[in-house]
N, C-alpha and C positions, 0 to 999 in steps of 0.2 A: 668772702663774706666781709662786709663793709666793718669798721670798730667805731663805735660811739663813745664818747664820753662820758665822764661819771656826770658834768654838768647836766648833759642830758637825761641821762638816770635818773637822777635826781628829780629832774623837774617832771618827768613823764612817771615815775613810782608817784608822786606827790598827787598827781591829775584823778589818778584813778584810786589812790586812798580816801582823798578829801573830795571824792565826787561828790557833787550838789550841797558842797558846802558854799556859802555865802562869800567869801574870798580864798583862791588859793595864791594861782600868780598874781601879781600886781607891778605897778608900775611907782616906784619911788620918785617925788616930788620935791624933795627938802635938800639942803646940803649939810646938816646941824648932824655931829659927830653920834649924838646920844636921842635921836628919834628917826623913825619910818614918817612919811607924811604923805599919804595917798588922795588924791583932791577929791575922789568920786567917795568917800565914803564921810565927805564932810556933811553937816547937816540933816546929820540921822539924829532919830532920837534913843541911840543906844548909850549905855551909861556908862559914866567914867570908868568903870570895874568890869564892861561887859567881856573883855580883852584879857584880864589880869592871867598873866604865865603862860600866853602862847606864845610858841617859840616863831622865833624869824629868821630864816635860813637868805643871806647874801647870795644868789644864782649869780650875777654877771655883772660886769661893768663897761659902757662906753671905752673906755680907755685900757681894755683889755687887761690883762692877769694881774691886777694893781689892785690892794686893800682898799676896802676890807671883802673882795671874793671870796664866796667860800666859808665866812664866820657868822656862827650862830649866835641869838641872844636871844633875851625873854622880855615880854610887854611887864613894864613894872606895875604893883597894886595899885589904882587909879589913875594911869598911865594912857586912856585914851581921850584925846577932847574933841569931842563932836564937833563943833565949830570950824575946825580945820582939818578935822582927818588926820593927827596927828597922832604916832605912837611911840612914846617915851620905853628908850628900852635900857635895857644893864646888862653887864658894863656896857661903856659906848663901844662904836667899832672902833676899830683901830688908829679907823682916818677917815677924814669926812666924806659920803658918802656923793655921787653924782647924782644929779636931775633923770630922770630915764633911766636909772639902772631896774633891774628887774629882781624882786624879790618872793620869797614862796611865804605863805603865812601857813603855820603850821599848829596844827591841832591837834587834840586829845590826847595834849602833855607827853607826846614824840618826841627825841631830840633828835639832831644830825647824827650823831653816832649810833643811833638806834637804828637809819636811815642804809648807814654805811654798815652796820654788820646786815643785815637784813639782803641789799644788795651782793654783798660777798658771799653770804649763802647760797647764792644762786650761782653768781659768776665763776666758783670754783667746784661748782659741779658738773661743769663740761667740760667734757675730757676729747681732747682735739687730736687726731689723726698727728702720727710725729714720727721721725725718724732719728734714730743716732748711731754712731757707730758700737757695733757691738759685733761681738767680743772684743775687747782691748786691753794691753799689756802696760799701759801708756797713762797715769796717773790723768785725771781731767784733759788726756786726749780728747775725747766730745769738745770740749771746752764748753763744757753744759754745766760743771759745778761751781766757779768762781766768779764773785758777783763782780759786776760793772766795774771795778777800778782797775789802779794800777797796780795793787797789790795782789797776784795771782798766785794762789798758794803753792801749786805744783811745779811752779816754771820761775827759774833764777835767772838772774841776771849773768852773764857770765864774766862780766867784769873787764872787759875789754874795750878801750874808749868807751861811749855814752850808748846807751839805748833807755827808751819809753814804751813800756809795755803797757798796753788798756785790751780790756776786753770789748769787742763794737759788736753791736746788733742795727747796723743800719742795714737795709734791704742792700742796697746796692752794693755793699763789699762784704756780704753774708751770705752763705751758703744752705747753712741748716737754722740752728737757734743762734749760734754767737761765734766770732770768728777771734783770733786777737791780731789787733794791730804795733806791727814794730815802725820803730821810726828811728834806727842810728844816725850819729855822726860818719865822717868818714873815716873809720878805722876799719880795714881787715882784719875779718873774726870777729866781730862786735855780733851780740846775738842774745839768743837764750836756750836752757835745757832744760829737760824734763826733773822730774823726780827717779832716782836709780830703778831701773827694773832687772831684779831678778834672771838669770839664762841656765839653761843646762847644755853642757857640748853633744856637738851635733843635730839639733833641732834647726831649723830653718824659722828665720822671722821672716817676715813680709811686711816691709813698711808702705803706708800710701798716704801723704800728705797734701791737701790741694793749697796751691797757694798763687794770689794775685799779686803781681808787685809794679808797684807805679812808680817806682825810682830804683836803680841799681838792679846788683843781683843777689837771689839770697840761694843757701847749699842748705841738703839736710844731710846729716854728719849721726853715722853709729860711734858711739866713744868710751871706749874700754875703761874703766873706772878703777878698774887693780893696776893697767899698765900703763894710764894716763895717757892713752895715745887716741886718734882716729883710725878706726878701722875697717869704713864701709868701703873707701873707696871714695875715686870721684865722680864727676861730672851729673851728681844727682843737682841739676841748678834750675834756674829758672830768670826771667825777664820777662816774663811776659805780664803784658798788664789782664788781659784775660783770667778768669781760674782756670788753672791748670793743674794737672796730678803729677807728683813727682813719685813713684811706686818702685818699689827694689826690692830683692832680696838678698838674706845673707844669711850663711851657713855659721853658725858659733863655731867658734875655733877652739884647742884645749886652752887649760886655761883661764877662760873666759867666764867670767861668773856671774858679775853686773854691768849693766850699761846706761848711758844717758842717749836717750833722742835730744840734739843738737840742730838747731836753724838759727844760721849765722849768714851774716854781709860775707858776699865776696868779692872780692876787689873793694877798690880804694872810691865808689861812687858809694854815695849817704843811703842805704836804704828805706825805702819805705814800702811797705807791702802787709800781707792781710792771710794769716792763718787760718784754714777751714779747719781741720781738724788731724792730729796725728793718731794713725790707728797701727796700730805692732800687735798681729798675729803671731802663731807658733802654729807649726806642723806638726808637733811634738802634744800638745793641751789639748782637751776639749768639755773643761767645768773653767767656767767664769761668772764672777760676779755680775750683777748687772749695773746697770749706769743709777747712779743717784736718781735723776728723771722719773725713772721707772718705779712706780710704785707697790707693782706687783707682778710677777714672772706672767702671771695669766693674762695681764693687759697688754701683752705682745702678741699681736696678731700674723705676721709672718715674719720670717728672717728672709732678708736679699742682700743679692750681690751686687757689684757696680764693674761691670764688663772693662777689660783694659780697652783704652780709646787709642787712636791714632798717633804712636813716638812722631814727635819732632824736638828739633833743637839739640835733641839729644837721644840717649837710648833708653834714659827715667822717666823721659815730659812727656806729658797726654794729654792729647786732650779728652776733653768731657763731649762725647759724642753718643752714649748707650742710655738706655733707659735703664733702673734697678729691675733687677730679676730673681726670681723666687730660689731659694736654697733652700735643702732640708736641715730641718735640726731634731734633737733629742728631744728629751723631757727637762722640765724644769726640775729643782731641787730645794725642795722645802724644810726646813730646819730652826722654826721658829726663834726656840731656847739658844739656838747656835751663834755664836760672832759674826758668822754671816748666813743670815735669816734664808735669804735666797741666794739662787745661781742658775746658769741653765747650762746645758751641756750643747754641744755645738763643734759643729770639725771642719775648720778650714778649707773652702774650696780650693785646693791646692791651684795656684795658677792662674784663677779665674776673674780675685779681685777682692778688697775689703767687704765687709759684712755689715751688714747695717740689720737693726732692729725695726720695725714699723708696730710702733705701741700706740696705745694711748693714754695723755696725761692732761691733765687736772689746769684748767686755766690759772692765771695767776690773782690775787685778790687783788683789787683796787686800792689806792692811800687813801683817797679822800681828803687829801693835803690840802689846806689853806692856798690859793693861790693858782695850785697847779690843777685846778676840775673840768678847766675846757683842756687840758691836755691830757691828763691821764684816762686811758683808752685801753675796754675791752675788746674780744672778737666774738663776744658771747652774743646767744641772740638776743635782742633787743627787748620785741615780746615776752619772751621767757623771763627776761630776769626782772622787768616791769612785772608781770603777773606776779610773778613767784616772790620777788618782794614783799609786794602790795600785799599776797592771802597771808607772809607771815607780820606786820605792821599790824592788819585789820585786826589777827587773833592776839597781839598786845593792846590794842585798844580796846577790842572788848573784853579783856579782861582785869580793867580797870573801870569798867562801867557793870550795873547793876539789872536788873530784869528787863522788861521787854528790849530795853538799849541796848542789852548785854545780846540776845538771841537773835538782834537783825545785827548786828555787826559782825557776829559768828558765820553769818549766812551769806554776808558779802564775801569774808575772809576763804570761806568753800567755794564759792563761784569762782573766784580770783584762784583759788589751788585749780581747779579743773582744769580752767585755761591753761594754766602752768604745766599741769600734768599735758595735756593735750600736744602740747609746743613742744616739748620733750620728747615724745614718745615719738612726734613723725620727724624728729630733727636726730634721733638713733646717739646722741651726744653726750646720755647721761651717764654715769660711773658705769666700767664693765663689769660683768659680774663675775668670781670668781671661782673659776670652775674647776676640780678636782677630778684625775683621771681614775674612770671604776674598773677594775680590775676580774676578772673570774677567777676562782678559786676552785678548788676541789677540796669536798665535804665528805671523811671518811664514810663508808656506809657499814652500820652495826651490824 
């Protein structure tokens, strides 16, 4: 499904709010910091106040994501002059404004932010087909909770010559929602680890990490935290610039209480390479939390597996050659009042391969940022959230207006829901519903 911009949003919720209104889009004419100046609307006989307090929403500029895109202001009280089609606003923009940029005139006392929660209402009620890995022992293993920078809550530095840790969501070195990319110097050992997890003796983990690396080599390393040593073992590595799965297992040994998952440079070449995600089962567990993402146990639609693919280079490297495939799981666990609300129960395919969730979750809302509106981009549909905008807009405008004005604007804002409703219904993408397992019982008989 294609993603549109909020630019677009914008201008196409505006088309169908202010239909058969007298100006919506327009074409700016002036370069003067503190007026609109439209030529076609020179030489009317509308009066200096017919304008007074509609807003003027900046759509675009010639010169791409440069001020003032994106800023809103108000036509001041006698602020229009017939004679030239000019419209005096407040404050000015930011910076003088271009010949040919394109502007919305906006009516019945809307603002932009009225424009932008109206569209987020919509855009974060499609809830998108998604995958992660679950169950996990592995603090922000998904790498689905730590926002865009370099500061990643779960994962330390390890202090060994230089590494730059970022979180990347570019298509091409991403696998699910977000991957992190490392970038050392050349020291051996240069790396990062998890947050401590938890072990009991004798339980088998089962790690499976995919990773792409386009410089060096990098190792994923179990590391005993009471006896400060490594303890997986070697040759779990990789070079490949491909994704590829590095998967192991290891038996907890006595002893052994806590540990860190570790991915480090090996050898003395600078790495640079890109983490799909570290997921650490237990043969031992089967209640776990679910992933942050996940908004409710019930919007999980199946749990699968990810088949082992064909070792090379080693006897951990795989590649990605299987489609996911369906696993059984338990019930969910509900606990409202509780520290942790939800959980699902779930038992490791012993053997077979990490486990992934297929849920669904809630699009993300739009900025609406100054600047950035040709770039920030939903995947929501287009129609829908044009519609569904537009009927909630219409029922703030008429509810700022008075009798008959008040009951044909209500009556647009219902045609505009219908659509809405309509778009959604065969698009199957709106919030899941949350269904509770009914049980039989047995009813003493008197």
């Amino acid at each position: 499904m294609a993603s549109t911009t909020y630019a677009t949003l914008f201008e196409e919720v505006a088309l169908v709010v202010y239909a058969g209104k007298e100006h919506v889009k327009v074409t700016n004419g002036g370069t003067a910091a503190g007026t609109i100046v439209v030529a076609d609307h020179a030489f009317t006989s509308h009066s200096a106040y017919q304008y007074d307090g509609m807003g003027i929403y900046y759509l675009d500029g010639d010169l791409g994501n440069l001020a003032p895109q994106g800023e809103f202001r108000r036509v001041t009280a006698g602020g229009f002059t017939a004679s030239s089609g000019t419209y005096a606003i407040a404050p000015d923009w930011s910076a003088a404004p271009a010949s040919s940029d394109k502007v919305i005139f906006m009516h019945g006392g809307l603002s932009d932010l009225e424009f932008l929660d109206a569209i987020n209402a919509v855009v974060t009620q499609h809830y998108w087909p998604r995958w992660l890995p679950i169950p996990n022992l592995c603090p922000d293993g998904d790498m689905d909770d730590s926002t865009l920078t370099e500061s990643l809550t779960n994962w330390t530095d390890l202090g060994v010559g230089t590494i730059t840790l970022t979180k990347d969501s570019t298509a091409a070195t991403t696998l699910l929602q977000r991957a992190v990319k490392m970038a050392t110097g050349s020291t051996d050992g240069a790396g990062m680890r998890s947050d401590a997890i938890n072990v009991s003796e004798s339980e088998t983990l089962f790690v499976s990490v995919p990773v792409s690396v386009t410089a060096g080599t990098i190792e994923v390393e179990l590391y005993d935290v009471g006896a400060s040593a490594v303890i997986s073992g070697t040759q779990n590595t990789s070079d490949d610039s491909n994704y590829s799965e590095i998967r192991f297992d290891y038996t907890v040994q006595p002893d052994v209480e806590q540990i860190y998952v570790q991915i480090t440079q090996s050898g003395g070449t600078a790495l640079t390479a890109y983490v799909g995600w570290v997921s650490v089962l237990s043969s031992r567990r089967a209640i776990y939390n679910l992933p942050s993402s996940v908004e409710d146990a019930s919007y999980i639609d199946a749990i699968e597996y990810l088949p082992e693919g064909t070792a090379f280079e080693n006897d951990s490297t795989h590649l990605f050659e299987y489609a996911l495939r369906p696993w059984i799981t338990g019930d969910d666990i509900r606990d409202f009042a509780g520290a942790n609300p939800q959980r699902i129960t779930v038992r490791w395919p012993s053997g077979l391969g990490p486990l992934f969730a297929r849920f669904r979750g809630a699009d993300d809302a739009l900025t609406g940022t100054v600047l950035t509106i040709a770039a920030d981009t939903t995947f929501a549909n287009k129609k829908a959230v044009v519609y569904g905008a537009a009927a909630e807009l219409l029922g703030r405008w008429a509810h700022k207006l008075t009798g008959r004005a008040r009951g044909e604007k209500l009556q647009e804002a219902a045609k505009a829901r219908r659509v809405y409703a309509s778009v959604m219904s065969s698009l199957k993408m709106d919030r899941p519903t949350a269904s509770f397992a009914t049980r039989r019982v047995s009813v003493p008989s008197r």
